[in-house]
Every structure is written in C-alpha cells, then in structure tokens.
BAMI-91163 format. One record per residue (C-alpha): residue number from 1; y, z negated, x. Coordinates in steps of 0.05 Angstrom, whole numbers. Each point is the difference from the previous one (the first is absolute). Layout:
BEGIN
NUM/Y/Z/X
...
This chain:
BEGIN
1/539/22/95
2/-51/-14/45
3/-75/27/-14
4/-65/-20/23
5/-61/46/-3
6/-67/-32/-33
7/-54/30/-28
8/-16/5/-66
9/-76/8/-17
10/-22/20/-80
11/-76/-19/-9
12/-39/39/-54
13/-57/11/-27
14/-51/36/47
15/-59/50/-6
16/-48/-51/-12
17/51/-40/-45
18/-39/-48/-69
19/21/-56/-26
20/-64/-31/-12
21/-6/-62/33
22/-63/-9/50
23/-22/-50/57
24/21/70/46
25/71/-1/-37
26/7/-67/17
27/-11/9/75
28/46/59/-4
29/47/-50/-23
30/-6/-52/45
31/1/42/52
32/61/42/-18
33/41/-72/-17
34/-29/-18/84
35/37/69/16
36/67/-25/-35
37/-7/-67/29
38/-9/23/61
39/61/42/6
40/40/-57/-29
41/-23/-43/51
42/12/52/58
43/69/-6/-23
44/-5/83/-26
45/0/-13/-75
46/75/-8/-36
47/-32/5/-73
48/-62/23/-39
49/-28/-15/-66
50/-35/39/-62
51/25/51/-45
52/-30/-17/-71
53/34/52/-41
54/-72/44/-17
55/23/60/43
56/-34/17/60
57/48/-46/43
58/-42/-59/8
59/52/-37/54
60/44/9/65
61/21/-30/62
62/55/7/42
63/-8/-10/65
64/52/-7/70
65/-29/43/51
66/11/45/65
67/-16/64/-28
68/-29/38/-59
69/-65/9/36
70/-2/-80/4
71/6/-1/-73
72/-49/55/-19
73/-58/-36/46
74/16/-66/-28
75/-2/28/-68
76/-63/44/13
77/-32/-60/25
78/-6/-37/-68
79/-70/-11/-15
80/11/24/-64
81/25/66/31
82/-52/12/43
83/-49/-5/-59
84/32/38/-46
85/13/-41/-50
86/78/-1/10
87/50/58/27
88/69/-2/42
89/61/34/6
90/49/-23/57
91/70/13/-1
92/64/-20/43
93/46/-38/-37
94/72/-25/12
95/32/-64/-14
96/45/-34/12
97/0/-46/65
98/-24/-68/-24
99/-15/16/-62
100/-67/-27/8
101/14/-65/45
C-alpha cells in the first residue's frame, strides 16, 4: 500500500480559552473560519471541522503540505492562535494514497 503524508492539526483550548460569547469572540470567529477558508481555497486544506465532545479538543484540520514547518506556520497563523484563545499540536500522519481524493 501506498501512503501519503498529511498533516494532522488538533485545535484546543488556549491560555486565554472562555466560552462566553462576546462581539471580540465573534471576530475571533470570523476570522479563524477566513483562516480555514482560506487554506481551502489555496487548495492546502483536505478536512477540518469541530470537536464537540466537552474535552479540551475543540476541532482539527488536516492539511496536504510540503513540510511540517508548512503546517506548524499555517496552523500558528490562526487568528485564534495568535490570540490565545485556541492551541495546536501538529503531527505527521500517514494514509493511505488517495484516501482523501
């Protein structure tokens, strides 16, 4: 078999991590749905979507990169991220060729 090597990216809750909702939550939001989006669009995303489970998994997203480094800007770039308010860890992961497609 054949494997392909994506990145897998768990999202969690960060430092600054509530629940309550706010007009600043909300641009978070937004602005971390733009980050997805844009990935998707640049042809980099293969899957994401939330966690709802109550742990402090809150979603991943797995992406088809060049390198770990790619993956580890691209998640570090998440508004969300940068602010604190959400966490990653980045890991290789191997699947099967296709699997995805």
């Amino acid at each position: 078999m054949e494997l392909e090597l994506l990145y897998l990216i768990i999202i969690k809750k960060g430092p600054v991590w509530t629940a309550e909702d706010s007009p600043e939550l909300d641009r978070l939001q937004e602005a971390h749905l733009a980050h997805i989006d844009g990935m998707r669009a640049d042809g980099l995303l293969v899957a994401a979507g939330p966690i709802d489970d109550g742990s402090d998994v809150r979603g991943i997203s797995i992406l088809r990169v060049e390198s770990l480094e790619r993956a580890t800007q691209l998640a570090a770039a998440d508004p969300s991220v940068c602010a604190g308010r959400l966490a990653t860890e980045v890991h290789p992961w191997y699947v099967p060729t296709g699997i995805f497609s």
